[in-house]
MDAnalysis code that builds the backbone (N, CA, C; Angstrom):
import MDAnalysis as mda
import numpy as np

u = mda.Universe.empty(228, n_residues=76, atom_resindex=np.repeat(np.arange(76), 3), trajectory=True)
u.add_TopologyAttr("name", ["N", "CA", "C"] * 76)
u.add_TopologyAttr("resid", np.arange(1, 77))
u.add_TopologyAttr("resname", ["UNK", "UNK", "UNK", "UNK", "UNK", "UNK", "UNK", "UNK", "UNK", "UNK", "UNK", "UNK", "UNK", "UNK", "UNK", "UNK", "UNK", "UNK", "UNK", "UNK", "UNK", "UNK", "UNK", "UNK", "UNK", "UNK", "UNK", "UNK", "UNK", "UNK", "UNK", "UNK", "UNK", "UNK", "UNK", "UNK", "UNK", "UNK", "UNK", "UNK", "UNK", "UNK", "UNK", "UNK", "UNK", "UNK", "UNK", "UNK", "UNK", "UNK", "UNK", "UNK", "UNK", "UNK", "UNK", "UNK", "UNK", "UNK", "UNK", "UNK", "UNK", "UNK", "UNK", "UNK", "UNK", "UNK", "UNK", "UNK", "UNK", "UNK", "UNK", "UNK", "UNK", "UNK", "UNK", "UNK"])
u.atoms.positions = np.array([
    [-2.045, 19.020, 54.699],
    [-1.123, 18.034, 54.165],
    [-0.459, 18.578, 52.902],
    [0.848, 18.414, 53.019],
    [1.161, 18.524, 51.825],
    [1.085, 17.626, 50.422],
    [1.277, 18.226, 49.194],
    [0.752, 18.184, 47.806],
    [1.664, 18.075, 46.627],
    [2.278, 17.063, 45.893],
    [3.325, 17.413, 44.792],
    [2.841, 18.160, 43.778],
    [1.046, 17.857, 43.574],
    [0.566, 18.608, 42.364],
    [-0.451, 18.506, 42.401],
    [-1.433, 19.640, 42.049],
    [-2.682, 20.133, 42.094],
    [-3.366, 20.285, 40.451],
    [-4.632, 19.725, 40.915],
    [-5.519, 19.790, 39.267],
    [-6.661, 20.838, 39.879],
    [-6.786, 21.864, 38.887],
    [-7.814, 22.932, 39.034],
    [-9.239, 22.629, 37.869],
    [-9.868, 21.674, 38.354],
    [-11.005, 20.766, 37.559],
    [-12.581, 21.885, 37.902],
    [-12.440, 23.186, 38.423],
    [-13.384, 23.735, 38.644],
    [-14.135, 24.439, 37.171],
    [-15.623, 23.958, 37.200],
    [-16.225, 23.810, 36.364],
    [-16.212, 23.041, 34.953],
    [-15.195, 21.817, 35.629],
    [-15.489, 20.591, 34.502],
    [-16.682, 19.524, 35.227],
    [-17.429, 19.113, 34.110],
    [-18.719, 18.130, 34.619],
    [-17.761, 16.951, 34.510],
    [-18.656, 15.955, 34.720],
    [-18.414, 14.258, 34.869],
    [-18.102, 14.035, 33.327],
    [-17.311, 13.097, 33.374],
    [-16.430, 12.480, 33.782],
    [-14.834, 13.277, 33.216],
    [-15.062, 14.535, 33.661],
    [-13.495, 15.408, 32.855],
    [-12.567, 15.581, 34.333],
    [-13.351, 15.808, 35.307],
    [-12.510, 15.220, 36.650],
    [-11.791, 14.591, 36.751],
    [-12.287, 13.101, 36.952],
    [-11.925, 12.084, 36.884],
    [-10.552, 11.575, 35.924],
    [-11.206, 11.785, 34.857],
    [-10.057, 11.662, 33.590],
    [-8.243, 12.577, 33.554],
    [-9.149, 13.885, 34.287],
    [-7.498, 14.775, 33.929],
    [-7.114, 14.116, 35.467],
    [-7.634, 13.882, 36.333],
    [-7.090, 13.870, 37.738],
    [-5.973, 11.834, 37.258],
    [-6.554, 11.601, 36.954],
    [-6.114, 9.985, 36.123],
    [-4.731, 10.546, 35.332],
    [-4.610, 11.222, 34.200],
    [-3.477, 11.725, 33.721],
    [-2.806, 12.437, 34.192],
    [-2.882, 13.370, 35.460],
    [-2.079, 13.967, 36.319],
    [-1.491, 12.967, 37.102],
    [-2.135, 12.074, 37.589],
    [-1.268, 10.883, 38.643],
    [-0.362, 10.035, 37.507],
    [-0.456, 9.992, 36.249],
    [0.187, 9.197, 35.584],
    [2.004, 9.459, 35.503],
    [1.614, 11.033, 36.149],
    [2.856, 11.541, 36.186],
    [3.401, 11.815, 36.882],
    [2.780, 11.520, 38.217],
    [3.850, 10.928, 39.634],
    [4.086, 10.063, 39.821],
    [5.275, 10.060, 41.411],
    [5.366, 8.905, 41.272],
    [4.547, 8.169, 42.556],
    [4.815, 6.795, 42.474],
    [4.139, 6.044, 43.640],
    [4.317, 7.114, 44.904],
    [3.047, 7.484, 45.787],
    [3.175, 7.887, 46.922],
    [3.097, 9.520, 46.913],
    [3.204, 9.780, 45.949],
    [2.721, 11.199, 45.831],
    [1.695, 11.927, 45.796],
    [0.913, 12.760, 46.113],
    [-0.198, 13.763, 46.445],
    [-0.770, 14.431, 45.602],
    [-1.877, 13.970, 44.670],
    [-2.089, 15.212, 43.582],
    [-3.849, 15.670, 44.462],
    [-3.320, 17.090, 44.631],
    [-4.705, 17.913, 44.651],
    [-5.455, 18.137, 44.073],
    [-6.361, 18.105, 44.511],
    [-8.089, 17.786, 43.052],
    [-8.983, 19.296, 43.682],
    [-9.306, 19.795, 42.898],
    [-10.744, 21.131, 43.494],
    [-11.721, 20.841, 42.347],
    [-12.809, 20.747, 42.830],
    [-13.912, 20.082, 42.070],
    [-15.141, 20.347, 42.612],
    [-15.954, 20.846, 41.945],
    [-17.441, 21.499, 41.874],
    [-18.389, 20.768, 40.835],
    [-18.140, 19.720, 40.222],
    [-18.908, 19.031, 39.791],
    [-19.330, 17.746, 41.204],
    [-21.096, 17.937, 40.666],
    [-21.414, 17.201, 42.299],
    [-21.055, 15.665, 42.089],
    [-21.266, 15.214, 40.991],
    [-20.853, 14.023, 40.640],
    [-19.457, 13.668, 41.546],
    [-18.341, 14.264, 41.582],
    [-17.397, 13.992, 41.842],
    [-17.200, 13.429, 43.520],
    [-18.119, 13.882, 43.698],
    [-18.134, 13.533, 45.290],
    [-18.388, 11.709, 45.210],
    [-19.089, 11.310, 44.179],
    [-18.778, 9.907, 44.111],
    [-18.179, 9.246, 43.041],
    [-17.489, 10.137, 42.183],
    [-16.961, 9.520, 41.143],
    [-15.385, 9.336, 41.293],
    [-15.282, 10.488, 42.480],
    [-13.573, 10.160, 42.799],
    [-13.252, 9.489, 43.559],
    [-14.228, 9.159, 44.884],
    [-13.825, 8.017, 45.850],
    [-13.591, 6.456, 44.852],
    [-14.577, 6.327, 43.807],
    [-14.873, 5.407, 43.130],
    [-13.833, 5.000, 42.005],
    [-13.174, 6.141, 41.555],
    [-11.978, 5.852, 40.650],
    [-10.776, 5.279, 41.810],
    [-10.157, 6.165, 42.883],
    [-9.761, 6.145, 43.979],
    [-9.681, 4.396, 43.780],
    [-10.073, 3.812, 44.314],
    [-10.939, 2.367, 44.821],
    [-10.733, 1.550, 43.347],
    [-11.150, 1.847, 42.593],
    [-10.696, 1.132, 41.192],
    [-9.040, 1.019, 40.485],
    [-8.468, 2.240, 40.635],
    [-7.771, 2.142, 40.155],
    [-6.079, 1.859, 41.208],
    [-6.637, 1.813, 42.698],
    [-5.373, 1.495, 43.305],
    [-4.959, 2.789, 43.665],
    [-5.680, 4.102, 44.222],
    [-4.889, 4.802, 44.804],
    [-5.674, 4.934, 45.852],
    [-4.946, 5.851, 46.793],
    [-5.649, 6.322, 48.609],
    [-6.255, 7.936, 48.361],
    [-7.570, 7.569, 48.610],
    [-8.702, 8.827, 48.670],
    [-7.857, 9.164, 50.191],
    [-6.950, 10.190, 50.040],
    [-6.696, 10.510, 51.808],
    [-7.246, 11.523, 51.986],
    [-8.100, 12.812, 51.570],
    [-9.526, 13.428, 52.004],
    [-10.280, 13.992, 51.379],
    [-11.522, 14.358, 52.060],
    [-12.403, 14.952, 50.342],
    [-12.696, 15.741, 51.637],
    [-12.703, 17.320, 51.603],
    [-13.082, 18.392, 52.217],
    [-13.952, 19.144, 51.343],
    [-15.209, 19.805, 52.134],
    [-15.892, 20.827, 51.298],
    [-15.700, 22.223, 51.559],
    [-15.153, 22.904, 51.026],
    [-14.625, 24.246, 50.659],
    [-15.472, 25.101, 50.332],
    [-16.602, 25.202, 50.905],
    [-17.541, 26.172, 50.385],
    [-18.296, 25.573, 48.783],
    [-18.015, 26.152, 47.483],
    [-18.733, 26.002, 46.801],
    [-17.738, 25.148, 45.804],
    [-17.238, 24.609, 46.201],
    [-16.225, 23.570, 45.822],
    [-15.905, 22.195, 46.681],
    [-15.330, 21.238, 46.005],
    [-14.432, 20.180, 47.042],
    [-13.010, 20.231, 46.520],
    [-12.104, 19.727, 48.033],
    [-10.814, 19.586, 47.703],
    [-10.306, 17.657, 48.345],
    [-9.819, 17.293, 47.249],
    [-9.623, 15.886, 47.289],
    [-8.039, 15.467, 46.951],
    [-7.721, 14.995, 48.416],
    [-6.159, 14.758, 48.225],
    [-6.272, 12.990, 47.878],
    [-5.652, 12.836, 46.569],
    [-4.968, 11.752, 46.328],
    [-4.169, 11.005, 46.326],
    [-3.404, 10.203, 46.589],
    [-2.328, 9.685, 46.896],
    [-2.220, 8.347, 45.494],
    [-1.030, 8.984, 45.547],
    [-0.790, 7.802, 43.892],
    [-0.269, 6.379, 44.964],
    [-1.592, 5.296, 44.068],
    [-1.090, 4.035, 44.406],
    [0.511, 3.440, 44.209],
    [1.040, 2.267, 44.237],
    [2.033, 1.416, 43.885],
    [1.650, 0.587, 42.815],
])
C-alpha cells in the first residue's frame, strides 16, 4: 500500500512511538498514510490503542523480522 509519510521510530521505547507517530499525522491530511517501523515491543499494543483513541484506521501492523511496520491512516 501506498504511504504519504513514514516515521523511522526504530529503537525508540514507549511511549516515543506513539508520540512522534501523533505529531507526524498532525501534519497530514484526513486520509493519508503515515508509515510507522517500530521495534519497541510495547508498540504492538500501544499503537493499535492510540489508533482506536484518537480516531484513526490501524490499516496493518506487519512483522518485518526484527521490527514492525504499521500503516496508519489519518482519521477525519
Amino acid at each position: 500500500m501506498d504511504h504519504h509519510a513514514e516515521l523511522d521510530a526504530l529503537g525508540l521505547l514507549c511511549p516515543l512511538p506513539v508520540l512522534k507517530a501523533r505529531k507526524r499525522l498532525q501534519a497530514l491530511s484526513s486520509g493519508e498514510v503515515l508509515r510507522v517501523l517500530a521495534d519497541d515491543p510495547a508498540a504492538i499494543v500501544d499503537v493499535p490503542h492510540f489508533c482506536a483513541e484518537a480516531g484513526h484506521e490501524l490499516v496493518s501492523m506487519t512483522d518485518a523480522g526484527a521490527h514492525q511496520v504499521y500503516l496508519l491512516r489519518k482519521g477525519g
